[in-house]
C-alpha atoms as one frame of an Amber mdcrd trajectory, in Angstrom:
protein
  16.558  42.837 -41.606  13.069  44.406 -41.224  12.535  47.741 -41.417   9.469
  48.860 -38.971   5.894  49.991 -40.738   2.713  50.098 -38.843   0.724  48.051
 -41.516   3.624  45.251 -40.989   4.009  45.648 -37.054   0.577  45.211 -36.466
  -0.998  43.233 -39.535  -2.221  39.422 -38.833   0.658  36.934 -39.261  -0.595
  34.322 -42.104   1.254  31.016 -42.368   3.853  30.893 -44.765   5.318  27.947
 -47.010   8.824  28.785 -46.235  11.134  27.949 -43.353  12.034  31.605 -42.331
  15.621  30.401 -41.356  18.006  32.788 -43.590  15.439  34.727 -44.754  14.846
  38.744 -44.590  11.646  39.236 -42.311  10.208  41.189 -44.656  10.251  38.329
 -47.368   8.434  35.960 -45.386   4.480  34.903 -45.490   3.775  34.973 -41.701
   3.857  31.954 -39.685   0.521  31.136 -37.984   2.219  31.015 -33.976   0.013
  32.257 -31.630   1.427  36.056 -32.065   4.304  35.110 -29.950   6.853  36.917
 -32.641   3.824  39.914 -33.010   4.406  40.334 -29.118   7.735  40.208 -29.234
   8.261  43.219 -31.951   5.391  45.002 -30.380   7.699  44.901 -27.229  11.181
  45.304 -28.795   9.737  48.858 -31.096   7.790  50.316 -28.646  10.145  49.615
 -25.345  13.422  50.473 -27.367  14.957  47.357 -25.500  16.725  44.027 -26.934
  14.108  41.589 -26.300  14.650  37.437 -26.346  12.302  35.433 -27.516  11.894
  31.319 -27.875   9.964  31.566 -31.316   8.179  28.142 -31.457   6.058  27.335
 -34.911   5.382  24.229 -37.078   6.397  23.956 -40.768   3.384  23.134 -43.313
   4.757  19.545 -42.788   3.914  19.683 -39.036   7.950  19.770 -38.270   8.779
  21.404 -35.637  10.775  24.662 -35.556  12.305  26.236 -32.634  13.890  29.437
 -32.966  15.744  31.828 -30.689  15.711  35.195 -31.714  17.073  38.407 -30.578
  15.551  41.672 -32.159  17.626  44.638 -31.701  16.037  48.292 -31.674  18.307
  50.541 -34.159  17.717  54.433 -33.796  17.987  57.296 -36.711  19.258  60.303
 -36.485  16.331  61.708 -34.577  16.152  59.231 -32.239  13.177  57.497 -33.545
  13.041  53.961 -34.027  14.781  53.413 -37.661  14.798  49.174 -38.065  14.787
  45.967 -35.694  16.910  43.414 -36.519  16.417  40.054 -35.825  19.037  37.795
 -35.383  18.232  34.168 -35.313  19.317  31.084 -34.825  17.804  27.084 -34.904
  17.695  25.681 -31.912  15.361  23.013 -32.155  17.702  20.259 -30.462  17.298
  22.171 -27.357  13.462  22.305 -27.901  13.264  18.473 -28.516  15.558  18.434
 -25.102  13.082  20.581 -23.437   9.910  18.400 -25.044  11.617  15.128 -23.679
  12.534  16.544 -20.135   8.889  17.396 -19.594   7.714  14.835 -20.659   9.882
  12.742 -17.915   8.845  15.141 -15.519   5.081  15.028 -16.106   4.454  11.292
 -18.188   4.951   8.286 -16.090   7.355   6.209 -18.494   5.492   2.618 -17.798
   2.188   3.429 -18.710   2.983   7.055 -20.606   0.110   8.708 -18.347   0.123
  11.632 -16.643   2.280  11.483 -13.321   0.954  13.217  -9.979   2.827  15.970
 -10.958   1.333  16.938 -13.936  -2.099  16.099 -12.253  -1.344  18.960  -9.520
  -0.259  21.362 -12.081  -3.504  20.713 -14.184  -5.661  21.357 -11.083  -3.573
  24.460 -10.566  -3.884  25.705 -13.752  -7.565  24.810 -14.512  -8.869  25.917
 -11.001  -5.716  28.171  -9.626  -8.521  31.110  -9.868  -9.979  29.326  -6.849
 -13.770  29.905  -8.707 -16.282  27.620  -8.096 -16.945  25.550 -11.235 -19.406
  23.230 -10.443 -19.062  20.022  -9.062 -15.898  17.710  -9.051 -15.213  13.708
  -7.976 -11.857  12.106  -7.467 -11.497   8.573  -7.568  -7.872   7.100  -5.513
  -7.533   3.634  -7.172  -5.689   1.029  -5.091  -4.382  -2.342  -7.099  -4.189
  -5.564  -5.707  -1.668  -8.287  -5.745   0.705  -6.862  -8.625   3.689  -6.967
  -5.864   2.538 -10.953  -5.243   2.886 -11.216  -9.697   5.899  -9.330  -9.565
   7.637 -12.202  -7.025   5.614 -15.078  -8.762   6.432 -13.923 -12.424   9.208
 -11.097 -12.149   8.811  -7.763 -12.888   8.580  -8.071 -16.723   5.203  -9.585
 -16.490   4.230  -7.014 -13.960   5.039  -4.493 -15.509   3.261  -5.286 -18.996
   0.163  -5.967 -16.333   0.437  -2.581 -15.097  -0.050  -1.315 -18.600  -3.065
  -3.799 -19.406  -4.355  -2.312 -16.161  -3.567   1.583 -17.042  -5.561   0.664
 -20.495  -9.019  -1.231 -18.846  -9.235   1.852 -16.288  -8.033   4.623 -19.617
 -11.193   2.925 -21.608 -13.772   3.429 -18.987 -13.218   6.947 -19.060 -15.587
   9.511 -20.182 -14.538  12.157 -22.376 -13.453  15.155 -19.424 -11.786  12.957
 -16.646  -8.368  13.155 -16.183  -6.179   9.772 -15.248  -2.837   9.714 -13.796
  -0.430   7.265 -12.147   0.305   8.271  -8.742   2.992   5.796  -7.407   3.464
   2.140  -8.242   0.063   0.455  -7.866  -2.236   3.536  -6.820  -3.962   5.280
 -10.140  -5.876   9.168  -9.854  -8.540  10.174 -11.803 -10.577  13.477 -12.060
 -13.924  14.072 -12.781 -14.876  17.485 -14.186 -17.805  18.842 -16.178 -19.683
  22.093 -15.528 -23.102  19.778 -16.991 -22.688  16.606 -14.696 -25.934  16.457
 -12.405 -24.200  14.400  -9.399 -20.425  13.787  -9.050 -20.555  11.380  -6.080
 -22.930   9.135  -8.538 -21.118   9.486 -11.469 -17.955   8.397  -9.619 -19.747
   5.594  -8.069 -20.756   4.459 -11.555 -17.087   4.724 -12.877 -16.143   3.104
 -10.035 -18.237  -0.391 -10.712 -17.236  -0.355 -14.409 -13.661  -0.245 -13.264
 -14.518  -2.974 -10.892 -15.995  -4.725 -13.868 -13.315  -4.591 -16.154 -10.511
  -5.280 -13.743 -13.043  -8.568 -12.792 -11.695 -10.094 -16.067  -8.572 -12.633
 -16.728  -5.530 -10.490 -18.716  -3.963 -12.501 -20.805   0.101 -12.308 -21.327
   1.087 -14.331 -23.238   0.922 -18.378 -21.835  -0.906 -16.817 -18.395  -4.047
 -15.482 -17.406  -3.795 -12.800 -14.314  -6.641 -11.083 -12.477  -6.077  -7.936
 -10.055  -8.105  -6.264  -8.460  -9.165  -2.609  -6.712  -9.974  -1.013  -3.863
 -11.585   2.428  -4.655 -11.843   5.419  -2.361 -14.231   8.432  -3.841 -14.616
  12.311  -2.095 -16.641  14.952  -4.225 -17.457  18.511  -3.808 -16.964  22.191
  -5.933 -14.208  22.450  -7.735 -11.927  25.090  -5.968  -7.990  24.854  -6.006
  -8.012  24.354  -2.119 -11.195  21.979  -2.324  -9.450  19.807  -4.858  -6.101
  19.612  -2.637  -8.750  18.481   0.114 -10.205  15.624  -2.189  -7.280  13.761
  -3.525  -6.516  13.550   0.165 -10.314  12.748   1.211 -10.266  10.092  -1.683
  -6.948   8.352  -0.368  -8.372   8.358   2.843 -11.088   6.417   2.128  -9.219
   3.784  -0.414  -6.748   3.328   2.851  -9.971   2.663   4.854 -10.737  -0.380
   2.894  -7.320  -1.586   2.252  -6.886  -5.117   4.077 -10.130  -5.325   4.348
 -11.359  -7.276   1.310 -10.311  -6.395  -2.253 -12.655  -4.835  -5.677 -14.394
  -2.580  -2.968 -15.290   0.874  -3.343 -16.005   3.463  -0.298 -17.117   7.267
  -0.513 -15.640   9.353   1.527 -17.335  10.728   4.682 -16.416  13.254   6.936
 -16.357  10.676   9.946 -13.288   9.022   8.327 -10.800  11.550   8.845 -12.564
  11.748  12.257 -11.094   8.024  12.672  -8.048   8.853  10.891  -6.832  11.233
  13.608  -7.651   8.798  16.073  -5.751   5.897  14.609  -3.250   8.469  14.579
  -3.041   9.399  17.592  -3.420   5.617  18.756   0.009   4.985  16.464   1.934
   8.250  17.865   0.809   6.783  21.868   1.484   3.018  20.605   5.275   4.352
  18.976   5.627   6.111  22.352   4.842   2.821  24.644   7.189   0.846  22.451
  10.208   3.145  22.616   9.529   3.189  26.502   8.737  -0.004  27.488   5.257
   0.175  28.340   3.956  -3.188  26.520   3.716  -6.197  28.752   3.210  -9.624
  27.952   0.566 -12.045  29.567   1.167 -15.805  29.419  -1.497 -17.786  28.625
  -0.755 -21.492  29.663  -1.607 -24.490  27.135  -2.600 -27.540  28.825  -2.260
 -31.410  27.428  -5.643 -32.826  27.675  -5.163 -35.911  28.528  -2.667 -35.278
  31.791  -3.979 -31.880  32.608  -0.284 -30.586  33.089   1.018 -27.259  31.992
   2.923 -27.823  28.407   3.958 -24.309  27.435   2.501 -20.664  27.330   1.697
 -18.331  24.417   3.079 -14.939  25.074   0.221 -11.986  24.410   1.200  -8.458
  24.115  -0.629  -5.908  26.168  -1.017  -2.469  26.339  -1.670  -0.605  29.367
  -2.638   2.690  28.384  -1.387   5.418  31.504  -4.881   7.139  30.699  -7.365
   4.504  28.658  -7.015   1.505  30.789  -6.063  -1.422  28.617  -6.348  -0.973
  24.724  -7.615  -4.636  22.849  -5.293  -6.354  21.043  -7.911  -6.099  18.034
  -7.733  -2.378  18.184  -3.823  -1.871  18.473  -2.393  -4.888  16.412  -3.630
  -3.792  12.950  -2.119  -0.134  13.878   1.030  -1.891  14.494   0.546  -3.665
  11.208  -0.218  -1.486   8.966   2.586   1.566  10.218   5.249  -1.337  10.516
   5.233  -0.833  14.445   4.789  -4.658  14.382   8.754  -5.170  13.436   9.840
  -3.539  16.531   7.286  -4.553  18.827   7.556  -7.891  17.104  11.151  -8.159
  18.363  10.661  -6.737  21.656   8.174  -9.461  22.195  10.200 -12.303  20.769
  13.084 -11.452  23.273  10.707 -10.916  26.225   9.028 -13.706  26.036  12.600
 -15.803  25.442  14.008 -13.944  28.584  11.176 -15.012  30.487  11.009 -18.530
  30.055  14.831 -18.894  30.139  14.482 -17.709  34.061  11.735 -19.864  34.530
  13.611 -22.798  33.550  16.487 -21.221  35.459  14.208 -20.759  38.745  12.309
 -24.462  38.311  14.009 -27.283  36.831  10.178 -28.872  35.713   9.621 -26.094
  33.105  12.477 -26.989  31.044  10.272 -29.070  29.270   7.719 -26.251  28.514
   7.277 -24.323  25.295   7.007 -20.506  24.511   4.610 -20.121  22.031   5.296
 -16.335  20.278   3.145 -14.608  16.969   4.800 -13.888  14.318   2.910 -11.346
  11.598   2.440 -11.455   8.068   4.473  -8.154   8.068   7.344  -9.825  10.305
   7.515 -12.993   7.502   7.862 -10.384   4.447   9.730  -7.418   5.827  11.308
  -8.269   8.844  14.542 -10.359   9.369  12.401 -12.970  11.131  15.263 -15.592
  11.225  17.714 -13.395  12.439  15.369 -11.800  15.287  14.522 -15.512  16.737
  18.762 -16.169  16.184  19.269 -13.544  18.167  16.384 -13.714  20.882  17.689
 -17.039  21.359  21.392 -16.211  21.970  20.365 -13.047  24.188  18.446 -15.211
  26.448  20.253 -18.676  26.597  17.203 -20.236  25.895  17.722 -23.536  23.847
  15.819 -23.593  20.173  13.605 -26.518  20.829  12.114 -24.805  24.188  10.470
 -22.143  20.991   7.270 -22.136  18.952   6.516 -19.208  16.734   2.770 -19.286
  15.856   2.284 -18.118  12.433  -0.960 -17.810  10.151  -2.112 -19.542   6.881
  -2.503 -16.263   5.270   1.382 -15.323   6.324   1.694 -18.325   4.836   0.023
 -17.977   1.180   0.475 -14.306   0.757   3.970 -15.725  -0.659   4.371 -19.244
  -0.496   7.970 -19.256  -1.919   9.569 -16.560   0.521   7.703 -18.242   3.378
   8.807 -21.921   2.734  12.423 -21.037   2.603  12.230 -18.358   5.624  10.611
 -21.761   7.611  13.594 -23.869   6.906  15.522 -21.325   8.133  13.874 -21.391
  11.685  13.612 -24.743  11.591  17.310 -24.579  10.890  16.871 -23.425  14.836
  15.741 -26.553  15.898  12.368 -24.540  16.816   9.039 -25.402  16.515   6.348
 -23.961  13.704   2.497 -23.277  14.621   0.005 -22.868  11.899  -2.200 -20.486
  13.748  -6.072 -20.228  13.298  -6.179 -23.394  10.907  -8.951 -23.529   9.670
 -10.401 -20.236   8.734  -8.112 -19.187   5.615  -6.365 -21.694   3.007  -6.702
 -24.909   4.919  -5.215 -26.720   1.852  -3.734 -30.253   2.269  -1.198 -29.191
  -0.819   0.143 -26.027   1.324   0.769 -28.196   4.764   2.967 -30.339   2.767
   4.693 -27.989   1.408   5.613 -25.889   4.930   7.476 -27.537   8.048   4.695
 -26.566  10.740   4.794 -29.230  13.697   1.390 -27.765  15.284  -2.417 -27.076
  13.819  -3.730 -24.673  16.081  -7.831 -25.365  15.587  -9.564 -21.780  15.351
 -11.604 -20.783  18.608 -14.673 -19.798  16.466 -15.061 -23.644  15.434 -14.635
 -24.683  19.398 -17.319 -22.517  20.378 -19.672 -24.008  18.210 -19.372 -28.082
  18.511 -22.330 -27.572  20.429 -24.442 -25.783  18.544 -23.519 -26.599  15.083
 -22.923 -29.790  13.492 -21.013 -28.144  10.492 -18.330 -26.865  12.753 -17.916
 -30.282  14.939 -17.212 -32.085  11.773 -14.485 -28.997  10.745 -12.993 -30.190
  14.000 -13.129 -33.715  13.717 -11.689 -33.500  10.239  -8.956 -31.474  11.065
  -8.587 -33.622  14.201  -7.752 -36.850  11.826  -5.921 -34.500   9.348  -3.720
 -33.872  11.830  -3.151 -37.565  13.205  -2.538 -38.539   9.775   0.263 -36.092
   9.461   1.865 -36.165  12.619   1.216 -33.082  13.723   0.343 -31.846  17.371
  -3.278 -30.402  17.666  -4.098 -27.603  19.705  -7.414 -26.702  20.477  -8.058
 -22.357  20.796 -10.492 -20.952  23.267 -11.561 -23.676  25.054 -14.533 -22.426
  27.606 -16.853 -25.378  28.746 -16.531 -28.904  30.107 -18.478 -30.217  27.572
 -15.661 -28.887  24.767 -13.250 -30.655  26.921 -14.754 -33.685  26.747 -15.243
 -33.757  22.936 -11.732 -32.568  22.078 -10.854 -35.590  24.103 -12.595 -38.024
  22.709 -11.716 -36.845  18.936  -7.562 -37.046  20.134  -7.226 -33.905  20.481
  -3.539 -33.005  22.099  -3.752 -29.904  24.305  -5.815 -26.644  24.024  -6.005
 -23.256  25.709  -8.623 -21.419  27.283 -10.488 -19.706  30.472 -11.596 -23.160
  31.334  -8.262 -23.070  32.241  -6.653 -19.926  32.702  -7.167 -16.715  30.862
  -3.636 -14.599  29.814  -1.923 -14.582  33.324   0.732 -11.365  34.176   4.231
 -13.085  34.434   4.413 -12.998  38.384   0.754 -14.759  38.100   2.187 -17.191
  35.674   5.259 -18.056  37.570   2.987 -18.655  41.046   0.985 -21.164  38.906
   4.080 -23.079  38.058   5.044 -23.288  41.313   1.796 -24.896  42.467   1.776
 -27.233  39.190   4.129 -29.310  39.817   6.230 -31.753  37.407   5.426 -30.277
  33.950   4.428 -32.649  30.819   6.343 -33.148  28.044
């Protein structure tokens, strides 16, 4: 019980030696906790209400204490205020509940940082006012190739990586910045101090000794892994609204740069988002002409070299845009890569492009010895059912496997070698044919062409455009030329302009090629006129 004086009520609580439960109030030495019980009394005297409290303190040992107390206004006689009591009782399991639930609510469990939502409630707290405070920086941390460790040395090993990481970013820090994990690969940090001179700089300095220290070999255990970043930076006051603006500013810019090349950092510029909402504009218009069937395909034919006959086409998607003319390729591909577009589109072309051969060997008997050449993505390989959309093209059009020839890139190829090699004896399964597209310009490893069932090198246009100008890039040829021959594999020559090209590819053994020495992408009524007027097609 405690019976109410003024000298008591209001008089500084000093920490005591004793743990209060069971105790008269009046016996204790005052716990040092923030006046929360003061506040409470205060309240419960002066109010004449029942008044809860959660009365939180630590014991001299630093235990813990959680109380919950009720104090109960009694009345004399007169009606004044005659005692409180204070009824108590321990409920520190709850607290320890309540301690644990934050911290899975606000602590990311892998790397025991602060998650994104304890970084928004920081910035909400700290600049909720919306005052300016001087000047701010936010750094949006992209990580490379943990997914590609994950698959090569399970998650385990990715996971303890992720925590090496969280550390090498945790000790470049200085003293006021904030880190968090955002979501799986993607780290957050904030830079506040009233003193610093230039945020953007600061950041940018951060920024290269993050670079640096990710640059190094981790060591777990028996391996030695390397990651790397991309970085996107926005700076400006720190306001509540302004800071909203920069975590999304900062993301921006790290997205900017992603695919690009990794351990790159970009600040963000105001011409970016300017981009942004055309790219997304350019996906909504692209998601639009896929759901209606506004994409055509050109054929562009591929000619053997040494009969000049017709031996297949490659199928090229198009976009005809009802108000921008015709959108590049280059401009609306990596849209479709990078929003996952490319699956459908991906399929719509692979059954096109089946269809349309399947009536052209219906309509002339000749072309049942031509090939349809078709793209597949790096997206298509890793996300995208790729053996079940050719099954299926196949079926829909009656079109027999070996008439097919999916094209597909050495990068699709070594972004994960083990997926890939298994998903190409599946097509191959098919009885199609495999491309490797562009040889010559990523990997181009004698170790990885073993290892994959390709058929076909298709030799990179930018080294056909130089055999006249460049001795570096004729030899490229002519040693892929003799690679090729000693493997068995067809050779197919890209973008194919000039006589003089012709006549080297020739001479070197080179197969067939493509190019507007010989026809550029032709409209499928265009196409079928020119095999009419061919003739007997080659094998």
């Amino acid at each position: 019980m405690f019976t109410q004086s003024s000298d008591s009520l209001i008089s500084k609580i000093s920490y005591g030696q004793q743990n209060p439960v069971g105790k008269l109030i009046g016996e204790l030495d005052w716990l040092e906790d923030n006046g929360q019980l003061q506040q409470a009394l205060t309240k419960a005297a002066s109010e004449f209400e029942t008044t809860d409290l959660n009365w939180r303190f630590a014991l001299p040992n630093l235990e813990e204490v959680s109380l919950y107390c009720r104090l109960i206004p009694l009345k004399n006689e007169t009606g004044g205020l005659e005692k409180l009591v204070l009824l108590t009782a321990d409920n520190s399991f709850e607290a320890a509940f309540e301690r644990e639930l934050e911290r899975y609510t606000y602590y990311d469990s892998l790397t025991n940082l602060p998650n994104k939502h304890y970084f928004y409630e920081i910035i909400e707290n700290r600049f909720g006012n919306d005052l300016p405070l001087g000047e701010t920086a936010v750094l949006f941390i992209n990580i490379f190739k943990l997914q590609r460790i994950n698959e090569s040395f399970g998650y385990e090993v990715g996971d303890e990586l992720l925590r090496e990481v969280a550390q090498l970013i945790q000790g470049c820090l200085p003293a006021e910045a904030l880190l968090a994990r955002f979501d799986g690969d993607k780290f957050v940090i904030l830079l506040t101090d009233e003193d610093m001179q230039n945020a953007e700089s600061e950041a940018r300095a951060l920024a290269d000794s993050i670079h640096h220290e990710l640059g190094r070999k981790i060591r777990l255990g028996k391996q030695y892994l390397q990651v790397a970043a991309t970085i996107g930076i926005s700076s400006g006051t720190s306001t509540l609204h302004n800071l909203i603006n920069l975590i999304q500013d900062a993301h921006m810019a790290m997205q900017r740069i992603n695919g690009l090349s990794s351990d790159r950092t970009l600040v963000y510029r105001p011409e970016l988002k300017t981009r942004a909402q055309s790219l997304l504009r350019m996906e909504q218009e692209l998601g639009h002409a896929i759901e209606n069937k506004q994409l055509e395909l050109h054929y562009q034919p591929i000619i053997s070299l040494s009969t000049g006959a017709i031996t297949g086409f490659e199928a090229l998607t198009r976009w005809f845009h009802p108000e921008r003319g015709t959108i590049s390729p280059v401009e609306f591909i990596p849209i479709a890569e990078d929003t996952g577009l490319i699956m459908p589109m991906g399929r719509w072309c692979m059954n096109e492009a089946c269809r349309q051969l399947s009536e052209w060997i219906r309509k002339y008997p000749a072309a049942s010895s031509l090939k349809m050449n078709v793209n597949v993505s790096n997206i298509q390989i890793a996300e995208d059912d790729i053996v079940a959309v050719t099954r299926d093209a196949l079926y829909q059009s009656g079109l027999q496997g070996d008439r097919l020839k999916l094209e597909i890139t050495e990068s699709a190829l070594m972004d994960n070698s083990d997926l890939a090699r298994d998903i190409l004896l599946d097509l191959k399964s098919l009885n199609i044919s495999l491309a490797i597209d562009d040889f010559g310009t990523g990997y181009s490893s004698l170790s990885y062409l073993n290892r994959f069932p390709a058929d076909t090198l298709k030799i990179d246009r930018s080294f056909i455009s130089q055999m006249n100008n460049s001795e570096d890039s004729l030899k490229i040829v002519h040693i892929i030329t003799n690679l090729a021959t000693t493997l068995g594999m067809d050779l197919v020559a890209e973008g194919i302009e000039e006589e003089s090209q012709l006549s080297i590819l020739r001479n070197l053994g080179c197969h067939a090629g493509q190019g507007y020495l010989f026809a550029k992408p032709l409209s499928a009524a265009d196409a079928e006129e020119l095999l009419k007027n061919s003739g007997p097609q080659a094998n």
